[in-house]
Residue frames as qw, qx, qy, qz and C-alpha x, y, z in Angstrom:
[[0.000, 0.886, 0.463, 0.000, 0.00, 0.00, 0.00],
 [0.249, -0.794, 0.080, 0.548, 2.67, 2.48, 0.47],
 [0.337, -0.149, 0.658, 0.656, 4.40, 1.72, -2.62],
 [0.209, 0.703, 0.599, 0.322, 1.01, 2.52, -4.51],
 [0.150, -0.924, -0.307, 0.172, 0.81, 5.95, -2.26],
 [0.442, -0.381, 0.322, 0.746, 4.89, 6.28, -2.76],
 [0.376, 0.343, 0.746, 0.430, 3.72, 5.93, -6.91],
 [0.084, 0.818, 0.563, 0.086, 0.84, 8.15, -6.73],
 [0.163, -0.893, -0.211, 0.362, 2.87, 11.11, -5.41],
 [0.342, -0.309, 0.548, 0.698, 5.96, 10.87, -7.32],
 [0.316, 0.292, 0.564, 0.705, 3.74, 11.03, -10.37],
 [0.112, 0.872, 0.469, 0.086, 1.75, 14.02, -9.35],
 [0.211, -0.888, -0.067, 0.403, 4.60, 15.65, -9.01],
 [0.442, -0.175, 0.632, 0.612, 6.25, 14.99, -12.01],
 [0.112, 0.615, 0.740, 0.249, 3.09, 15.77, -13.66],
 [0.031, -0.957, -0.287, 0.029, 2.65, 19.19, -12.36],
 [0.470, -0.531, 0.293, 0.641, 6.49, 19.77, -12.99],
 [0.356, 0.479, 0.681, 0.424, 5.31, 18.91, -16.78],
 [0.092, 0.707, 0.687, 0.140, 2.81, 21.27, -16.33],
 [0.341, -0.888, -0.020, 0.307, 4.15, 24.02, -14.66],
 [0.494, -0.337, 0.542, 0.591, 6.97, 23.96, -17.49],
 [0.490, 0.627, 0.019, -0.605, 4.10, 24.37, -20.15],
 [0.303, 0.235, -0.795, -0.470, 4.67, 21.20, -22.09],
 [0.699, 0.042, 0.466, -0.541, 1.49, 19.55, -21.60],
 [0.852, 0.276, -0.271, -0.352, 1.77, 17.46, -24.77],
 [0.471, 0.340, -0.796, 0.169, 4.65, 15.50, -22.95],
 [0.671, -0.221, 0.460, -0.537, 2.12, 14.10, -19.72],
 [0.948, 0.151, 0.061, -0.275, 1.05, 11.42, -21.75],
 [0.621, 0.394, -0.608, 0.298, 4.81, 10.06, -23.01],
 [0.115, -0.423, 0.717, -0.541, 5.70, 10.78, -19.06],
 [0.780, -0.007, 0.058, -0.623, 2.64, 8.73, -18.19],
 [0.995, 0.027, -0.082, -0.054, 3.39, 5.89, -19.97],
 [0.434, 0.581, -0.580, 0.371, 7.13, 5.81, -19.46],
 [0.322, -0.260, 0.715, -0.563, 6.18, 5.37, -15.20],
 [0.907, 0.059, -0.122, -0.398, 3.95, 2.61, -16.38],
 [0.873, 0.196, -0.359, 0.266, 6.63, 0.49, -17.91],
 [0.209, 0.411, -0.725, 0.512, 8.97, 1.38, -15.16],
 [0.668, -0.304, 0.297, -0.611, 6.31, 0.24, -13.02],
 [0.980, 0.056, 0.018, -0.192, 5.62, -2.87, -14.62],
 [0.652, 0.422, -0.571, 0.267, 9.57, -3.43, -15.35],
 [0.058, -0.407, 0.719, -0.560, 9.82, -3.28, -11.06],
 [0.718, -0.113, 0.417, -0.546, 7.06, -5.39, -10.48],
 [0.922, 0.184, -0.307, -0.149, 8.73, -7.97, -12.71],
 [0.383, 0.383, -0.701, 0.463, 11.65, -7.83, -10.63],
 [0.409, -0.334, 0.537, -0.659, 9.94, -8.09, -7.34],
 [0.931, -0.015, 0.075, -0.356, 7.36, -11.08, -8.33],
 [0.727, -0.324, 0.605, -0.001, 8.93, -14.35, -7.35],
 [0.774, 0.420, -0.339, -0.330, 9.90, -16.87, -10.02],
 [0.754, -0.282, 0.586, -0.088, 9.79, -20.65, -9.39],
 [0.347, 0.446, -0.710, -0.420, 11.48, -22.97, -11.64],
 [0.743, -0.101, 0.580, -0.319, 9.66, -26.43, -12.48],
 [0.058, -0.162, 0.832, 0.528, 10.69, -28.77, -15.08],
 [0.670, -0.026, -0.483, -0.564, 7.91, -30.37, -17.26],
 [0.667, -0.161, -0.720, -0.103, 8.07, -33.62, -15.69],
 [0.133, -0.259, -0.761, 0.579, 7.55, -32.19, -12.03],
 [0.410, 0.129, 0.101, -0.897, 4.16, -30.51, -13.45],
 [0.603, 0.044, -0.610, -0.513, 3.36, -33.17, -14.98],
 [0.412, -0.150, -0.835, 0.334, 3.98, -35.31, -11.75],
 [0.035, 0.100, 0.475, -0.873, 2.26, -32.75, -9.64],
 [0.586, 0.126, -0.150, -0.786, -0.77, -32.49, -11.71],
 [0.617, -0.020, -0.772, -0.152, -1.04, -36.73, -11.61],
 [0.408, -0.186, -0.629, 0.635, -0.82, -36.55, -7.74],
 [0.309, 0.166, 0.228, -0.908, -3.74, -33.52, -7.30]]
């Protein structure tokens, strides 16, 4: 939850720096640019399990 509130502020102020600088047509590029850095940290944070085929395949015979 903080990390959403951290998010929210950092882009309203980057957003009214935008603005306050009188290039409004560059919000939207800034916009999506904190997306993908969003989504590029939230691929680094989510776990990742390795399973061969043949322990899914065993797991899924055994459920």
């Amino acid at each position: 939850m903080g990390a959403f509130n951290l998010g929210a502020a950092a882009g309203s102020v980057i957003g009214s720096a935008i603005v306050a600088a009188g290039a409004l047509r560059w919000t939207g590029l800034a916009g999506a640019v904190l997306s993908l850095i969003g989504l590029a940290l939230t691929y680094l944070v989510l776990p990742r399990t390795r399973t061969s085929a043949k322990d899914a395949a065993h797991e899924a015979s055994v459920t």
